[in-house]
C-alpha positions in Angstrom: -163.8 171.7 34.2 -161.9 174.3 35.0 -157.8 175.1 34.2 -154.8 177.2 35.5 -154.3 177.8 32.4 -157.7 179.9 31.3 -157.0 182.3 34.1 -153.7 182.6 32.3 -153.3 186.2 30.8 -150.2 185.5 28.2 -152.8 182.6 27.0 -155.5 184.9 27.3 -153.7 187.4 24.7 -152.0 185.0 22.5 -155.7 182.9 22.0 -157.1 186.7 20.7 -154.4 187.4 18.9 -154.6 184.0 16.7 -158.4 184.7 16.2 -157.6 187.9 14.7 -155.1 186.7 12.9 -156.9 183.8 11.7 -159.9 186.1 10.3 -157.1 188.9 8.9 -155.5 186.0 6.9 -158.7 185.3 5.6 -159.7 188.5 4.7 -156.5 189.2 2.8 -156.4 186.2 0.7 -158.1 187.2 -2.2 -155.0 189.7 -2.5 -152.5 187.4 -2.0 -150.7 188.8 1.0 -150.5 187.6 4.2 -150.8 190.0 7.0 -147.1 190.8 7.7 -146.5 191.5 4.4 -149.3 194.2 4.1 -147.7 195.2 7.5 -144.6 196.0 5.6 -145.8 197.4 2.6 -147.5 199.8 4.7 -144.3 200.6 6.8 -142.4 201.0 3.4 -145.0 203.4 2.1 -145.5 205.3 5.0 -141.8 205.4 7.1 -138.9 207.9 5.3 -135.8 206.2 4.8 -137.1 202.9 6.1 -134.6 199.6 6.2 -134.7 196.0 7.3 -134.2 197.8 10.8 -136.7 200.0 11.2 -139.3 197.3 9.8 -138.6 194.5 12.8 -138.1 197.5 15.5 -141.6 198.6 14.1 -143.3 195.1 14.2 -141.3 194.0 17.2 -140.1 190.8 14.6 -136.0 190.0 14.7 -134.2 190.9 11.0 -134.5 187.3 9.5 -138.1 187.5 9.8 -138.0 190.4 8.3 -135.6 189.5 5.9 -137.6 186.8 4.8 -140.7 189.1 4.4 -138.5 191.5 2.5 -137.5 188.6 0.1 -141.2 187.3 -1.0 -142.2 190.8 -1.1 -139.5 191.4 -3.6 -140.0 188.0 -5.4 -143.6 188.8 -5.7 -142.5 192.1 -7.2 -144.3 194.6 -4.7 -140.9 196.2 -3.5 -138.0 197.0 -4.7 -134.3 196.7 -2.9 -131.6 199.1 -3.8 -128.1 198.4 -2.0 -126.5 201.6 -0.9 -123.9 200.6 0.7 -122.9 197.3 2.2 -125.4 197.4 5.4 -128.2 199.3 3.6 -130.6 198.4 1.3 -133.1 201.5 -0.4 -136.8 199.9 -0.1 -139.6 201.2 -1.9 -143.1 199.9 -3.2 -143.7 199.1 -7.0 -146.3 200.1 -8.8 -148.2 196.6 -8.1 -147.3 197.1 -4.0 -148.9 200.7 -4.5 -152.1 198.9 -5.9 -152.3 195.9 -3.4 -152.6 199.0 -0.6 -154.6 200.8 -2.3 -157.1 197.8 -2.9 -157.3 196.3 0.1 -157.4 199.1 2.3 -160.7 199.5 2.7 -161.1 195.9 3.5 -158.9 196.5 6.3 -159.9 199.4 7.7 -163.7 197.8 7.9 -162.3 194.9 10.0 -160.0 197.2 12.4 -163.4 199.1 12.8 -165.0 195.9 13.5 -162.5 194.8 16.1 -163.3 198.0 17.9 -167.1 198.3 17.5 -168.1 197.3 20.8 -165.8 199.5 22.4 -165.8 202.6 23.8 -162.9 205.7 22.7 -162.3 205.3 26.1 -161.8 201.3 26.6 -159.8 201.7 23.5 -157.6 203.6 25.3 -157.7 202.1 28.3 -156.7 198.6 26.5 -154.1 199.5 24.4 -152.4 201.6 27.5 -152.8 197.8 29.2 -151.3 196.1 26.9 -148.8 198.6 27.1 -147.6 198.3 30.2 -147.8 194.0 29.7 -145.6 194.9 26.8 -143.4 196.8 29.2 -143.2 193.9 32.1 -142.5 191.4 29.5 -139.5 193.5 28.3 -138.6 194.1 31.9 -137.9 189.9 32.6 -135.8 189.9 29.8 
């Protein structure tokens, strides 16, 4: 049988994204994180002067979210938060946030050069400028 629904490209994206997302939450159990949070830890590590802002802008998530995340990373004691001033917080990785990277990045970077195995440089290109521009339409309706 056959549906609108399978010729539906937001479906089409959204049912690839949970599989990833399914098999990333999987492969970052055993360290206790769930993918946003490695997301963010990342972010922290790698993005100067980084805030609640710059974290949601980068993973396209509104501040609660990220608020939230910011919270169980800090309760789980792989970030500190250092107010500044009323509306800024300092965020930087602990020592156990360091070693959480550090440990599971290999790990990760195996399974994004899985997801990209049977692709060419040049598909790889050619999808993420695609989902670029779907990106782009999306933010257009708004």
């Amino acid at each position: 049988m056959f549906y609108e629904l399978e010729k539906s490209l937001g479906f089409k994206i959204n049912q690839t994204a949970n599989k990833l997302n399914n098999k990333y939450n999987q492969l970052l159990q055993s360290f206790d994180i769930a993918p946003e949070q490695r997301a963010t830890l990342e972010i922290i590590k790698y993005e100067a002067d980084v805030n609640q802002t710059k974290i949601a802008n980068i993973l396209g998530k509104d501040k609660t979210t990220i608020s939230r995340t910011l919270n169980t990373l800090e309760n789980k004691n792989l970030i500190t938060k250092s107010q500044i001033d009323k509306r800024t917080n300092l965020i930087q990785l602990t020592q156990k946030g360091e070693d959480i990277l550090n440990n599971s990045f290999s790990s990760v970077k195996d399974f994004r050069k899985k997801l990209t195995s049977n692709l060419s440089e040049e598909e790889i290109n050619q999808l993420v400028s695609l989902l670029e521009k779907v990106a782009l339409s999306v933010e257009k309706e708004s």
